[in-house]
N, C-alpha and C positions, 0 to 999 in steps of 0.2 A: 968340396960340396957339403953342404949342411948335413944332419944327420935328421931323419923325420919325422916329428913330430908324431908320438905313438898314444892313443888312448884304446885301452883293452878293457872288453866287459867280460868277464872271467867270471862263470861257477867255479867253485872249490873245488872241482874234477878236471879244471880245465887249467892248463898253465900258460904263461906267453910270457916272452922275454920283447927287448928293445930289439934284438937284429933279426935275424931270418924269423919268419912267423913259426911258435911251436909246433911240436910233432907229438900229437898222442900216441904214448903209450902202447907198446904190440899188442898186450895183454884187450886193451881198448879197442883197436884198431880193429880185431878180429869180430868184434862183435859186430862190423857194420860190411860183413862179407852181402850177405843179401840186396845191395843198396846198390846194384849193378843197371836195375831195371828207373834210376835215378831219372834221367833224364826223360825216357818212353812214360813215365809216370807225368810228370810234369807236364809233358806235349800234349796228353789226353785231357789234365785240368786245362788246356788252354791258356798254360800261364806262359809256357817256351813257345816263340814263333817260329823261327830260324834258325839255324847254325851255320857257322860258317870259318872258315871252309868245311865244304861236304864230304872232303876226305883228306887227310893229312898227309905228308909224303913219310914220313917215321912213323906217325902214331895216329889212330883216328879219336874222335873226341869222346866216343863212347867208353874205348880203353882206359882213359883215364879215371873214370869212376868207378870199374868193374875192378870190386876188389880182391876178389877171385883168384885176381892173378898176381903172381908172385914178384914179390917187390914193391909194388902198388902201392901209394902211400895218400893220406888226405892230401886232395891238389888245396890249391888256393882260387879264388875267384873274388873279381873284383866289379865292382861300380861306380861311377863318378855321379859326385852330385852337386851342378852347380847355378843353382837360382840365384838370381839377380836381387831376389826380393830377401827378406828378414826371415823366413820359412818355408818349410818344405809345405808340397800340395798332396794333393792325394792323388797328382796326378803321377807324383812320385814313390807311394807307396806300393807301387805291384813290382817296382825294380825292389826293391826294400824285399817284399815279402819273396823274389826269388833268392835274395841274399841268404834271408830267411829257411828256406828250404834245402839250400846247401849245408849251411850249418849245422840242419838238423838231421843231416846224414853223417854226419862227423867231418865234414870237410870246414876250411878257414877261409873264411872271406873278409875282404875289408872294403869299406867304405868310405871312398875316396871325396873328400870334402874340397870345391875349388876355391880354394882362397884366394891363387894367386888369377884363376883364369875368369874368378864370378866377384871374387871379392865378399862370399858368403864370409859371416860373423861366426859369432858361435856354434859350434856344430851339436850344443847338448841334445837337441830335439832329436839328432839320432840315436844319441847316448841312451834317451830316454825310453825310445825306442827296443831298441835291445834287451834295457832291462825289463821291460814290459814283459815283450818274449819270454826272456831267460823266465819270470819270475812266475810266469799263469800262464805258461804254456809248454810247458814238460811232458816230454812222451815218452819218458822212463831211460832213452839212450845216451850216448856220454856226444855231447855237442862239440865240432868244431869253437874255434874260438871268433871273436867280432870283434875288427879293428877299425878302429879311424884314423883318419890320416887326411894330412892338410897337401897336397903338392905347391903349397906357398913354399915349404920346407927344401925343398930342392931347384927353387927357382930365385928365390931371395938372394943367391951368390952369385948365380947367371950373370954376367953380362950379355947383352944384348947381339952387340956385333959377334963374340964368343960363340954365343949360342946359333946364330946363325950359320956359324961357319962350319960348326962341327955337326949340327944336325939338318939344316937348312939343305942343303947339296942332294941328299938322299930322298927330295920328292921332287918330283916332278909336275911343271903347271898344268901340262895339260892334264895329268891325273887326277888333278886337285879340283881343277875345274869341271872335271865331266862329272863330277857327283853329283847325283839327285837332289843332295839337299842345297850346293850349291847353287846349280840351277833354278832352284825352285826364289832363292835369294835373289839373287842376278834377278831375276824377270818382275820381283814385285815392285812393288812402289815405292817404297824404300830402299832398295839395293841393297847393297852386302859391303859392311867398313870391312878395312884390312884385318882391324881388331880381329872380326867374324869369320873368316877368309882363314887365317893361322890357326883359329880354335884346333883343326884338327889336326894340325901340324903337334901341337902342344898335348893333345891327349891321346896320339901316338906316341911321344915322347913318355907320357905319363905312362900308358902301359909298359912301353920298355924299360921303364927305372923299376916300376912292380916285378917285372918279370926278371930282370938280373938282381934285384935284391930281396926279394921274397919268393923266387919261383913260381911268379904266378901267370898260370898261362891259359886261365878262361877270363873275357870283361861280356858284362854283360848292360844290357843297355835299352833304348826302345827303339821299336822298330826303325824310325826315325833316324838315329843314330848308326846304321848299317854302316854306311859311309867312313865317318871316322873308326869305326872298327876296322874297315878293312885298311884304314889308313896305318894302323897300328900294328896289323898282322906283317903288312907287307914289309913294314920299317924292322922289326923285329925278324923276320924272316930273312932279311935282305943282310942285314948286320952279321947275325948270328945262324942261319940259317934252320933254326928251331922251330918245330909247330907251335902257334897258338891258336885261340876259337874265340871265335866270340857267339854269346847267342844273345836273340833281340828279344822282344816282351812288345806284348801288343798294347798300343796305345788303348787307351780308355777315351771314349767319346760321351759327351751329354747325348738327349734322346734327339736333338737335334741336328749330333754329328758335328758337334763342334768339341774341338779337343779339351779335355779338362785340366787344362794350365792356366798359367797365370796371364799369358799371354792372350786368352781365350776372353777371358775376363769373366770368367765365369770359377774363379779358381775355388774349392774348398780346402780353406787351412790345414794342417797338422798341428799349429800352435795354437793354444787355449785364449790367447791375446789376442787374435783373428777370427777365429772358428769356434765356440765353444762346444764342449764335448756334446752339447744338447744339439747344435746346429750341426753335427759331425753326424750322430744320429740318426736324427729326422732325415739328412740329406741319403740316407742308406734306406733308412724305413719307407721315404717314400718311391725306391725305383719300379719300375713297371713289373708287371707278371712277367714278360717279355725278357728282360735284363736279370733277374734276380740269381736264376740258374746260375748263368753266364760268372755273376758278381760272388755267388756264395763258390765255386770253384778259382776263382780268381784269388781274393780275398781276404782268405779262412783258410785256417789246417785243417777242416772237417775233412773226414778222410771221404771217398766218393760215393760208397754206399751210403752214406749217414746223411749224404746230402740227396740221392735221391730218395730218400724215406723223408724227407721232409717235403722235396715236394710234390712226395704221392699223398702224406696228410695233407698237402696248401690244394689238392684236386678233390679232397672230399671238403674243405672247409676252408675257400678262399677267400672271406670275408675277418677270418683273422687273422690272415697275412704272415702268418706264421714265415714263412722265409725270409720275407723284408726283416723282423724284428733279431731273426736268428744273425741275419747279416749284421745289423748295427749292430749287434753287442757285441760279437765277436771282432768287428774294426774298433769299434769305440774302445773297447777294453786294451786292446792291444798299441794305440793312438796315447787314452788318456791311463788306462790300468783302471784299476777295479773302481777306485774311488770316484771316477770321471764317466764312467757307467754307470755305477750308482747315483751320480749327479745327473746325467742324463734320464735317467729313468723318472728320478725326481720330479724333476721341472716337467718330463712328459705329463705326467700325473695333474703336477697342477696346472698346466694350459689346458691340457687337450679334457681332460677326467675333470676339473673346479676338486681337488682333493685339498680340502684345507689342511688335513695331517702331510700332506707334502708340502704344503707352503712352509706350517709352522717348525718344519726341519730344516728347509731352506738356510745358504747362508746369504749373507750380501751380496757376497761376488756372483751368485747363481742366480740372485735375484736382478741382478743387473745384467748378468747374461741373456738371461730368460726375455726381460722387457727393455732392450736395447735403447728403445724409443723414451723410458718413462723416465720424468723427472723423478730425481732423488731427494728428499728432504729430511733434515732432522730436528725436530718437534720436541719440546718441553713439554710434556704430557703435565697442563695446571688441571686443579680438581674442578670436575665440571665441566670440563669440555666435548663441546659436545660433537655430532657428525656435520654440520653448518661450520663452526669453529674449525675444523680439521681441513674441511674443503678450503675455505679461503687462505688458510695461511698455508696450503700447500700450492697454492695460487691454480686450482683445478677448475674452480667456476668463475662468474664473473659476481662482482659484486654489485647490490640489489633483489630486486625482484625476481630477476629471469634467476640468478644462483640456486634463491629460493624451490623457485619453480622445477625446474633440474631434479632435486631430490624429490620433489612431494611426487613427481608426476613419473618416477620411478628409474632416472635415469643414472644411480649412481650407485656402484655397491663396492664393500669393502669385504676383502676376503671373500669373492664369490659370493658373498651375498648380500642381496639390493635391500638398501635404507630407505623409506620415504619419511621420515621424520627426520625433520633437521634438526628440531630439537634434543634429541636422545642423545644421550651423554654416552660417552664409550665405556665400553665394558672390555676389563681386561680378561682374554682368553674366547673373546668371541669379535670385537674390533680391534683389537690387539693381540696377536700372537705370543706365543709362547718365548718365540725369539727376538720378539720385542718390535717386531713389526709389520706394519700395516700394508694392505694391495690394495688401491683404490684407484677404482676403472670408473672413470666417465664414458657415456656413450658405449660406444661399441669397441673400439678402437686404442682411446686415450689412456692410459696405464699413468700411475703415480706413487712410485717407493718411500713410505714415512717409513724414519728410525725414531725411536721415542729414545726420549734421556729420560735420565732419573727416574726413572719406574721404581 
């Protein structure tokens, strides 16, 4: 069997080798005796839904993180993650941030990428993830370690029929079939491929390769996913006759109760190439009074006091929304990191605020983020040219009278601010940015990105 495929995000306090996940340090270890109350914390943010099984025949699931108790060591805890698509959603990031909060009790989690089950690409966007974490988001204690891992790695030598024989035998149809998520398959309109049908056969199998080769004996998952946990426990148990747990994480819904995947079609990216950190943003700033509680304890490491003193300042002053904006930065930063914050904030400024010092900071890439819609053009700034000249050859009005008319009659401004003279010759640093270029809005709606050469 192949050997698996390991990427490790490591602070300098933190070690990991290729085979078993490391083991911090006694010296380390002891500092995270308090962290017993791990999971009762977590239940009250509303991030843990379930657990399961409710009690273990050897050990109960609580034990495992009370470190109290002697011998006690960082468990490990796992999550699979396998989108179909080129990136993760955000409908993925609250499994992510439970990962997240293991870690930051000192225990080791890893992040199980399906290559072989989704045929996901590159898995950097978690990588990038973590470092995000690791890097703006320190809470002074020594962190479990955050691994990736492909279960391509262990399937690529499978044979098929092989594979069948030796793990196939130990489920049973009818078990297979009475799951909720099955059923709920079976009955649409679409049905359920065989593909869909073995998923959980295969991420039973995955937890069991975790758990004989890394010891790892919590998966965690969305509510959703119950089913193939329990397909995992039972395979695991049944082999080895060992406790394991899984616990589920509640799905996130739009306000209209539709789930926020990809399948929804209502997905929000985690990749900058899909989603830009401004649209990742906005899409937080603007959830309802209603959701934001819900979302800034979801979310965020804000500890639980801190959030409700936010939303006792958003009940004297909810017109500045102060918890919407506290939520986006705190996802945005941790999504895109500080830079992609600060990019966000940016573009906020120049749509929503007309902040021409945010324009003139702007890069291209943001500027093209920002106005999805606008044509791009790049202009040879000749002397004398004027706001007529600019219009036409960015092909923004029509040409004649009516173009004419357009500017004099006040419908066209550049940088936030409306020209009626078509004749006026540009001025660098007031139609021309400092960055070398121009935002020229037709109408209400119609946006148009000049880059000037030769300036």
């Amino acid at each position: 069997m192949a050997a698996p495929m390991l990427r490790c995000i490591s602070p300098s306090r933190w070690f990991c080798t290729p085979g078993p996940l490391a083991v911090l340090p006694r010296g380390l270890r002891e500092a995270h005796s308090g962290d017993k109350g791990l999971l009762a914390v977590q239940k009250a943010r509303g991030l843990f839904k379930e657990f399961f099984p409710d009690k273990g025949t050897k050990v109960e699931l609580p034990e495992l993180f009370d470190r109290s108790i002697a011998g006690n060591r960082p468990q490990t805890i796992y999550c699979g993650f396998d989108p179909t698509a080129d990136s993760l959603h955000v409908g993925h990031l609250l499994t992510l941030l439970g990962l997240f909060h293991f870690q930051r009790a000192g225990h080791n989690v890893i992040a199980l990428v399906g290559g072989a089950t989704a045929r996901l690409g590159d898995p950097s966007g978690l990588e990038a993830l973590a470092a995000h974490h690791q890097q703006l988001f320190s809470n002074g204690r020594a962190w479990g370690s955050f691994t990736v891992l492909d279960n391509s790695a262990w399937y690529q030598e499978q044979h098929l029929v092989d594979f069948l024989a030796a793990v196939g035998g130990h489920f049973r149809m009818g078990t297979l079939l009475s799951r909720l998520s099955v059923q709920t398959r079976l009955k649409s309109p679409e049905g359920m491929s065989l593909a869909e049908f073995l998923y959980q056969v295969l991420q039973a199998y995955d937890f069991y390769y975790l758990f004989q080769r890394y010891g790892c004996r919590v998966q965690l998952g969305g509510s959703d996913q119950l089913g193939n946990i329990t397909s995992g426990y039972e395979f695991i148990n049944k082999l080895t006759g060992e406790d394991v747990f899984g616990i589920t994480l509640p799905l996130i819904t739009s306000t209209t109760g539709a789930k926020l995947g990809k399948s929804a079609g209502n997905a929000v990216w985690l990749s900058r190439d899909k989603t830009s950190p401004f649209e990742l943003y906005q899409f937080f700033v603007r959830q309802p009074d209603d959701s934001v509680e819900r979302y800034l304890r979801l979310f965020t490491f804000l500890p639980l006091p801190e959030i409700d003193h936010v939303m006792q300042l958003h009940v004297k002053e909810p017109e500045k929304r102060g918890p919407q904006k506290r939520l986006a930065a705190e996802v945005t930063k941790l999504v895109h990191g500080q830079e992609g914050l600060d990019s966000a904030k940016r573009c906020t400024q120049a749509l929503y605020h007309s902040s021409v010092d945010a324009l003139e900071v702007m890069s291209d890439q943001e500027l093209k983020e920002l106005f999805k819609e606008a044509s791009f053009s790049e202009l040879v700034l000749d002397p004398g040219t004027s706001v007529l000249d600019t219009c036409r050859k960015a092909n923004a009005i029509p040409d004649g009278p009516r173009g004419y008319r357009m500017i004099t009659e006040g419908g066209v401004s550049i940088n936030h601010r409306q020209v009626t003279n078509p004749e006026s010759v540009l001025v660098v640093g007031q139609h021309i940015l400092k960055n070398g270029l121009s935002l020229l809005k037709i109408g209400k709606r119609n946006f148009y990105i000049i880059k000037w050469l030769q300036l």
